[in-house]
N, C-alpha and C positions, 0 to 999 in steps of 0.2 A: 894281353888283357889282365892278365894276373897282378902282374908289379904296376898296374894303375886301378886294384879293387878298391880303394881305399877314397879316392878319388871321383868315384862312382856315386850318386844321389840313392837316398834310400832304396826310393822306387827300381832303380835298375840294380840294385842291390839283391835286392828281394827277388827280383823277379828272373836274372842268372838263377839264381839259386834255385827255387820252383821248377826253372828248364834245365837244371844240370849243367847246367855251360861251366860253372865255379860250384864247388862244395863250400856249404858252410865254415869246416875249419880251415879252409884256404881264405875266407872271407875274415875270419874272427885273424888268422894268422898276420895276414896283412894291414891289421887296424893295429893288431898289439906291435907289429915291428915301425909302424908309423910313430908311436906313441914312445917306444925306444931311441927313436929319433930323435922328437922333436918338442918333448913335452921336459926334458932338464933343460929346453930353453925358457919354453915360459909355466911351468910349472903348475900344472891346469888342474891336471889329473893327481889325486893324493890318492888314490887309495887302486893298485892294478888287480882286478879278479880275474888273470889268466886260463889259471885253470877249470875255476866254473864254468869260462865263457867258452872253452875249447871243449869241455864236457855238455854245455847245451848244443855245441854245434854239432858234434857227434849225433847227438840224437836227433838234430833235426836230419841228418844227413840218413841217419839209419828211416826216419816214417817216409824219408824220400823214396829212398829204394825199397823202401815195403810198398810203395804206393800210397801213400796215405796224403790227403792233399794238406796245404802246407798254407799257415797262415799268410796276411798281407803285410806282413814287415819278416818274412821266413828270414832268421839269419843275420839279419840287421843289426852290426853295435849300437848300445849308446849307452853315455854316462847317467849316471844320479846325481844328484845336488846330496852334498852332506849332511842336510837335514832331512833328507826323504828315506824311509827306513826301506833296505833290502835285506831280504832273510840269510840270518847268520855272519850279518857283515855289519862293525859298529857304524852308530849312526854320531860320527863324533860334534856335528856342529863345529869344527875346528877349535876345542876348547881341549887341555890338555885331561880335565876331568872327567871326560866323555870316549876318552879313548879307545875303553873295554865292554861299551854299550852297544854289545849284539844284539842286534833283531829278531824277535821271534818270528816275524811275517813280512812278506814285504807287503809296503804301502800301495792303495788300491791301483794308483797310476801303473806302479811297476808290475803290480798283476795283471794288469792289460795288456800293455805293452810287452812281457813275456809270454802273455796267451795267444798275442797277434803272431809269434814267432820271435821276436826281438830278443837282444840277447845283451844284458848288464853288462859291461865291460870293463869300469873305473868307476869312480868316484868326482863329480866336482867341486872343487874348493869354493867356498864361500866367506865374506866377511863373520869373523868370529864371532858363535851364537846368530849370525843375521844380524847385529844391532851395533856392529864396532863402525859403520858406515858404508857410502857407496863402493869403495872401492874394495878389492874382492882381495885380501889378507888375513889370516888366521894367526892365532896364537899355537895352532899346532904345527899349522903348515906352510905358514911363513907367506908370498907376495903372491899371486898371477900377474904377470906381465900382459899387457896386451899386446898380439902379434904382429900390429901394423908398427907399434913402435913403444920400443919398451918405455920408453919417459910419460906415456898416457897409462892411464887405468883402463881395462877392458871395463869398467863399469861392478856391477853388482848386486842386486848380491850372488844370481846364477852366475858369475862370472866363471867359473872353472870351466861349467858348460858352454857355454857361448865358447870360450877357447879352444876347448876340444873339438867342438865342432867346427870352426872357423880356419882351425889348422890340418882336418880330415884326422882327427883321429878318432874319431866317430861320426856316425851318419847324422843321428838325433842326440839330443839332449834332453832332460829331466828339468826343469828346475821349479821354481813359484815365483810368484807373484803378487806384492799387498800394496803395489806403489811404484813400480817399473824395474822390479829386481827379475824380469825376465826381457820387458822389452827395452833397457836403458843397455846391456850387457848387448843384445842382441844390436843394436845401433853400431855400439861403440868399436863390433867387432867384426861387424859387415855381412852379418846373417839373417835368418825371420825370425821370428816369436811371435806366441801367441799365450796372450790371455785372454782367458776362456770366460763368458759372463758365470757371477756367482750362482753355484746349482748346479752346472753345466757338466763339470766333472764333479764324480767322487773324491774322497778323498779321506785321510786319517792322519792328521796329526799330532797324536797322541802317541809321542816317541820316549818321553819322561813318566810316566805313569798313567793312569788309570783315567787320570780325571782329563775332564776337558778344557780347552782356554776359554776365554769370555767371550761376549758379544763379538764385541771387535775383530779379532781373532778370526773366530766361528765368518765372519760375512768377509772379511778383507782376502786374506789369504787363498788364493785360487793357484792349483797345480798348473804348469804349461809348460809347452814343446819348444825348441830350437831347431833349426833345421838350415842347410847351406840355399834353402827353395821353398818357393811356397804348397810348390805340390807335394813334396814330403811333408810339411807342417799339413796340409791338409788329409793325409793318408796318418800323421799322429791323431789329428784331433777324430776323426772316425771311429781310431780304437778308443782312444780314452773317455770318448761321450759316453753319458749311459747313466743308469739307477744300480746302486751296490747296497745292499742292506748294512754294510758297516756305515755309511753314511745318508740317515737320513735325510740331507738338506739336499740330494741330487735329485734333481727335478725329470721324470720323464717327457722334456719334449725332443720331438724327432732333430735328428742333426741337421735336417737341410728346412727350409720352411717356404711356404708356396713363393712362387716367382711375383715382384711386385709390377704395376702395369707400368707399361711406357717405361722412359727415360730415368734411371735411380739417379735420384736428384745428392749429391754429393755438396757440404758446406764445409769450406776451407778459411780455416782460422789458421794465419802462421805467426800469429804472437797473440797464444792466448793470455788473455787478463792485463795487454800492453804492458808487459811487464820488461819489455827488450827479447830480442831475437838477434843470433848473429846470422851475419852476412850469409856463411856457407849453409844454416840449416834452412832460411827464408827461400835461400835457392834451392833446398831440396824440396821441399814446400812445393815451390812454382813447378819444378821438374815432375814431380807425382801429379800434379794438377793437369796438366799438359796431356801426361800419358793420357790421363782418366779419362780427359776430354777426347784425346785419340781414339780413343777405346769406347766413347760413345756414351758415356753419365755426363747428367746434366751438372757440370761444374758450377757452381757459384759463390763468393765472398761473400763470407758474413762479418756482424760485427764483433761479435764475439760467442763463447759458449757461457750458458748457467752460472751465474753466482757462483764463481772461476773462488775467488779469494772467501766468501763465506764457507765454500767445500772445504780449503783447506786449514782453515781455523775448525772448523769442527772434526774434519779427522783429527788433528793434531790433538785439539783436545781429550775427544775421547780414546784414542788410543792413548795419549800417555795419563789417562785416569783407571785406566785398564791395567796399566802395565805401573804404574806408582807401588802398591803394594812390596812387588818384589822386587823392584829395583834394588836396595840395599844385598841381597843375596846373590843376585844375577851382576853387579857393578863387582864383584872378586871375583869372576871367570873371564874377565873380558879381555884381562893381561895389560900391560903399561900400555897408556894411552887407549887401550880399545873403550873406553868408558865416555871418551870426551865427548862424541857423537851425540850419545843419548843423553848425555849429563848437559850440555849448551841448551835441548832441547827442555831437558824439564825444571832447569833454570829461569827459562821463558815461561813458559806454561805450567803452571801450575793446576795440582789435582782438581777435578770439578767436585764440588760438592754432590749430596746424591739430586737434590732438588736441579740445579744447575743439569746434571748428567740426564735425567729427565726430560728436560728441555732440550737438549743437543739430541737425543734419539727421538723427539719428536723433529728436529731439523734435520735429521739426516733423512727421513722420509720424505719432507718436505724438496730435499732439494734432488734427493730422485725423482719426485713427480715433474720438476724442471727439466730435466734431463729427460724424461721419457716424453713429453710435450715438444723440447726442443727438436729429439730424433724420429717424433712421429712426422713432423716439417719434413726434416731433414733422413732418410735411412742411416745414410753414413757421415760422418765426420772425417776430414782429413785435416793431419796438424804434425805438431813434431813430437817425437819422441823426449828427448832432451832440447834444449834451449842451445846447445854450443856445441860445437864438437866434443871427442875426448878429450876430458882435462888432467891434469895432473895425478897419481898417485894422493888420495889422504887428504887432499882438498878442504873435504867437509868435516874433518877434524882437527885441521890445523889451528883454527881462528874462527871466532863468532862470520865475520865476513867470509868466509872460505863456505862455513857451513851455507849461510843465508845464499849464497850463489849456487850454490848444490840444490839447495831447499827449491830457488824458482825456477832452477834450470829442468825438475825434472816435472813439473807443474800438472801439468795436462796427466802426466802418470798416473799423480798422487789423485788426482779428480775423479780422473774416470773408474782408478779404483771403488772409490769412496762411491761414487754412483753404484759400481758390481756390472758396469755394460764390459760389453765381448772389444777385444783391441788386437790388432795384428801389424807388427813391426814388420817393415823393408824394407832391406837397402835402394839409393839413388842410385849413387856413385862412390866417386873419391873427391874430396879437396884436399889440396896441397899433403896428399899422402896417404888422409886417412878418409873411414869411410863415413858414410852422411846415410842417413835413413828419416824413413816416415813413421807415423801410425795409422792406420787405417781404426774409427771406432763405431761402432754397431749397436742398434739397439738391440736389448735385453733377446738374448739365445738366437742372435742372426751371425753367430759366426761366421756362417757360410758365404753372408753378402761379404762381409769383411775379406776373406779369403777370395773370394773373387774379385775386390776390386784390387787387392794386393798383387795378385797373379797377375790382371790387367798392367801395373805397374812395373813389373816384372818382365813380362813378355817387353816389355818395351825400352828400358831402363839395364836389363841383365841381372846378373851376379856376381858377387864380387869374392866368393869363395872357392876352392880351399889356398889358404895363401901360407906361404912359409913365413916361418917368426924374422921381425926385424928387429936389429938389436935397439 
């Protein structure tokens, strides 16, 4: 049992441990020698906090045998995304600027998550700053490879996370989400994710100083879990729901919410905005449809979701009117090439004025009130994650056309951000190698249906982790 802990789901993680079957530092021990192994293949993990994580485990090991009961993730690794602060460990954003930026605190996620019993372990890499593009490479730390096969991108920008957890070198993941930098990674890499509707989690990201980002920022940006299942994605999101006073926007409503009557009527869109669908993801589409129906929701085709392409002209806009300002400042850390991403972008788009910005925050409301009409119809949505399988490394930096196929492939992401509903990624299967995933989308703070019809898909379809790196 020992030399397969690693291998083990949260859940059974935790819960050896709770029974004494496995101690803590046999647990933490067995992650760090996995990640010895197999992480100078694809380089996931930047940053190893060995001996913090052998020192939480100690102590969880000592309330054990004092008796003391032991939280729901006791003992549990998992990584942080590079931009999420953990106390006394820099928060580098993979910029070499950043290198020496320790934490005073860690970020609200990570204090959950260690008061559930969970235990820090690494670090995951992210695309530099978050804004060098989809695919998950740094100017500090150089590529993540994705483990189904090194010539695709695990995606990103939680791309370190989804590795590590996709390869068992931890149980969960840390990362965010403002556009499917949790659940595009999680696709790509054959795991779950969940993003949480906006409010849902606390949160702080307030890692550079004092002040806080803008509108944008403040509503887009939601923390969320990884996980090899969806029952550990749903024993994450348990702890991290909640009110934190460092973050007023977190909403107290209850994690689970009343049961709906009869049959949850489920609407499947698998090429939202007709914008093309490939082959393998249309079939992952039909495959989750199938289950659902197995599994007893009322399946049905629609024809499309919300004002699919007005959504994404107005994120666009208003985020890079938000983010204009400091571009000149932020475009020197991004290192050769990492600027091209944002720089194609606001080449196109140009700043809104304030009158114009006005008008786009009276339309961003407007097209959530669509979206919560459309899922008062409908509870859930089912649709694709990305538009393609994994695509190449760098893609959406190469060439205006690389970017514009990035841009619609990850579509439905970028929307349902922009709306702020609850979305939970999971795997189908595999095509020709690699793996194919869904999304499951939910109205405003129903994660819970989300997670159940995921699970439903799940129980039926499997899992396609922990897999060893392919070159």
């Amino acid at each position: 049992m020992k030399d397969a802990l690693w291998r083990m789901s949260a859940a059974e993680q935790a819960e050896a441990v709770r029974r004494a079957e496995v101690s803590a530092v046999e647990l933490v021990d067995s992650h760090l020698e996995r990640i010895a192994e197999v992480n100078p293949r694809v380089n996931a993990v930047t940053r190893l906090m060995a001996e913090s994580a052998r020192q939480a485990a100690a102590r969880t090991d000592r309330r054990r045998a004092a008796g003391e009961e032991l939280g729901p993730l006791a003992g549990v690794p998992f990584t942080v995304k590079e931009s999420t602060a953990v106390e006394g460990v820099p928060t580098t954003f993979g910029t070499p600027r950043f290198r020496d930026l320790v934490a005073p605190a860690d970020a609200p996620p990570v204090a959950r998550l260690r008061a559930a019993g969970a235990i820090p372990i690494g670090r995951g890499n992210i695309p530099t700053l978050i804004l060098a593009g989809m695919h998950t490479r740094s100017e500090l730390f150089g590529d993540t490879a994705n483990p189904w096969d090194g010539g695709r991108t695990p995606g990103g920008s939680s791309g370190g996370d989804a590795v590590a957890v996709a390869t068992g070198m931890a149980a969960l993941g840390l990362g965010s989400d403002s556009g499917g930098s949790v659940r595009i990674p999680a696709q790509f890499c054959g795991v779950a994710g969940l993003k949480p509707s906006t409010g849902r989690f606390p949160a702080d990201h307030r890692v550079l100083g004092p002040d806080d980002p803008g509108p944008a920022s403040q509503a887009l940006v939601t923390d969320g879990p990884l996980a090899r299942g969806v029952r550990d994605l749903r024993l994450a999101y348990e702890v991290l729901a909640g009110t934190d006073p460092r973050d007023p926007r977190a909403v107290p409503v209850p994690a689970y919410g009343e049961p709906l009557p009869g049959r949850v009527t489920v609407a499947v869109v698998a090429d939202p905005g007709g914008h093309g669908v490939h082959p393998a993801v249309r079939g992952a589409v039909a495959a989750a449809a199938d289950a659902l129906y197995d599994a007893g929701y009322d399946v049905r085709e629609v024809r499309d979701v919300p004002r699919l392409d007005e959504a994404l002209e107005a994120y666009g806009r208003i985020t890079l009117t938000e983010f204009a300002p400091t571009w000149p400042a932020v475009r020197g850390l991004l290192g050769e090439g990492g600027d091209r991403y944002i720089a194609m972008a606001m080449e196109r788009t140009p700043p809104a004025s304030a009158a114009e910005l006005m008008t786009l925050m009276g339309t961003w409301l407007n097209i959530r009130r669509s979206w919560a009409g459309f899922l008062d119809a409908h509870p859930l949505l089912l649709g694709p994650v990305f538009t393609e399988p994994p695509v190449e490394p760098g893609l959406e930096s190469r060439d205006r056309a690389g970017r514009d196929r990035v841009a619609t492939g990850m579509r439905l992401c970028t929307a349902t951000s922009f709306v702020g509903v609850p979305a939970v990624a999971v795997p189908t299967g595999t095509v020709d190698g690699l793996p194919c995933g869904v999304q499951i989308v939910g109205r405003a703070f129903r994660e819970d249906l989300c997670l159940d019809a995921a699970q439903a898909i799940e129980d039926r379809l499997g899992t396609l982790t922990p897999v060893d790196p392919r070159p």
